[in-house]
N, C-alpha and C positions, 0 to 999 in steps of 0.2 A: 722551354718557354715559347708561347708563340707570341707571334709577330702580329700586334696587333693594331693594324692600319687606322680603323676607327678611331683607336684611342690618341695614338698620335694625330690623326687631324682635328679631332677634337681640343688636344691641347695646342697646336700649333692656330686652330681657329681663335680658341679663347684666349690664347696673347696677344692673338692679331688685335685680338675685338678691346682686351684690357687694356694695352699700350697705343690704343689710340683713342738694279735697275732690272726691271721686266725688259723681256723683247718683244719687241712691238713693232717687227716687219709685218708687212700687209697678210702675212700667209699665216701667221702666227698669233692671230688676234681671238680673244675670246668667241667673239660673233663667231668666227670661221671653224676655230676648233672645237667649241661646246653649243654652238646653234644661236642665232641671230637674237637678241635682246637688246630691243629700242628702247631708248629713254626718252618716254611723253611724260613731257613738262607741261603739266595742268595750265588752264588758260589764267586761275588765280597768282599765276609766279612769273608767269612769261613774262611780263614785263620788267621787273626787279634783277637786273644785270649781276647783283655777287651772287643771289640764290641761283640762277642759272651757271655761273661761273661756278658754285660750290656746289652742282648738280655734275655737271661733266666730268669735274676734277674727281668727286667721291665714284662716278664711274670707273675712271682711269683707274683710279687705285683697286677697286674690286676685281674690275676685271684683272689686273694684273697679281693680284694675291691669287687668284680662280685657274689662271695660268700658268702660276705656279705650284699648287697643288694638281693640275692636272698633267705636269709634264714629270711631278715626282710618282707620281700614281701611275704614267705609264712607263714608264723608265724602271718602275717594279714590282709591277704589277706579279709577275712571274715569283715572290718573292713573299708576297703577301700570304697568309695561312701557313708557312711554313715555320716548323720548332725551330729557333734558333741555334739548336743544338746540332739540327741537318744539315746546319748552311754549311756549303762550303769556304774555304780560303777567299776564293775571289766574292764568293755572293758577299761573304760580311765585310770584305771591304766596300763593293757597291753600295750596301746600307748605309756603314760610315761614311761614306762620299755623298750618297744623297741625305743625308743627316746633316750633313757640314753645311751641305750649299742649301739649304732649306734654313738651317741658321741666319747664314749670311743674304738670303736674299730676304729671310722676314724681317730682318732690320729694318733695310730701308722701307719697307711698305708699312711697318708698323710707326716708323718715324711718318711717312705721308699721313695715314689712317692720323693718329694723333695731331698732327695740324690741321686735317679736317674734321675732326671731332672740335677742335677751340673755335673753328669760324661756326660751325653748326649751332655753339652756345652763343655765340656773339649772332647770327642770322637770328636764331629765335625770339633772342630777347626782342627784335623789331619788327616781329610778323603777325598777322591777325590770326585767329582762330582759325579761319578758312585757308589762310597763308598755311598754318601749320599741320595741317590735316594735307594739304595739296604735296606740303614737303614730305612729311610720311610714308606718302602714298609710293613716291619715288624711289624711297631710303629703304623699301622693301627689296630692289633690284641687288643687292647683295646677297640676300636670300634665293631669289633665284637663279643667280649663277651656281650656288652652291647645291642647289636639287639638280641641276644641269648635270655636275660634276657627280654626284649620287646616280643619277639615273645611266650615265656615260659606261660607270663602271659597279653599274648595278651586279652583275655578272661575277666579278672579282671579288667584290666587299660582301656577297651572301653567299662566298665559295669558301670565306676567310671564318665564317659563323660556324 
């Protein structure tokens, strides 16, 4: 049976996405390790202090889900395409360990993700059209961390097909 990376991030994405600590030293930061991604706050929001407060915050959380798929991705990368049946003793324990702590760290960010999902509902209900089109526009930035992370280990994930 092979090992198939896609499906697991795709499930690991869509719980993230359904149910709604990262390290976050300076060297270890999305921008750094998957390529710089500013968050421009349209000039219809700038001034609305929770929407900017719940603009940053939904970054922090993405980037840190994004960090953490890309630090499981290369921690097994070597590991990816292969039948499960070739693994060795130590590989499939590495699996299960990065399996484990892939559990335990989507928790908390699907716990974050979920509290900014309820302000998101509660932000809406008080925004113009224009308001809500500006927030949108921004709430795209989760999406493109994760073509970051597609493109990064473009190489692995079409070696894995």
């Amino acid at each position: 049976m092979k090992i198939n990376i896609n499906l697991i991030l795709l499930i690991s994405g869509l719980l993230f996405l359904g149910a709604c600590g990262g390290n976050n030293n300076n060297n270890n930061t999305a921008d750094n390790k998957l390529g710089k991604l500013e968050i421009e706050i349209p000039d219809e929001i700038k001034d609305n202090e929770d929407v900017v407060e719940f603009i940053e915050g939904m970054a922090e959380v993405s980037d840190e889900y994004a960090l953490m798929i890309d630090e499981i991705l290369e921690k097994n990368a070597d590991l990816i395409g292969k039948d499960s049946d070739d693994l060795s003793m130590l590989e499939q324990l590495a699996l299960v360990k990065s399996t484990g702590e892939v559990a335990v760290k989507s928790a908390g960010i699907m716990e974050k993700w979920g509290i900014y999902m309820n302000k998101r509902s509660n932000l809406e209900a008080e925004l113009s059209d224009a308001e809500l089109q500006a927030l949108e526009a921004v709430m795209m930035r989760f999406e493109k961390r994760m073509e970051q992370i597609e493109e990064k280990y473009s190489e692995v994930l079409n070696n894995e097909k």
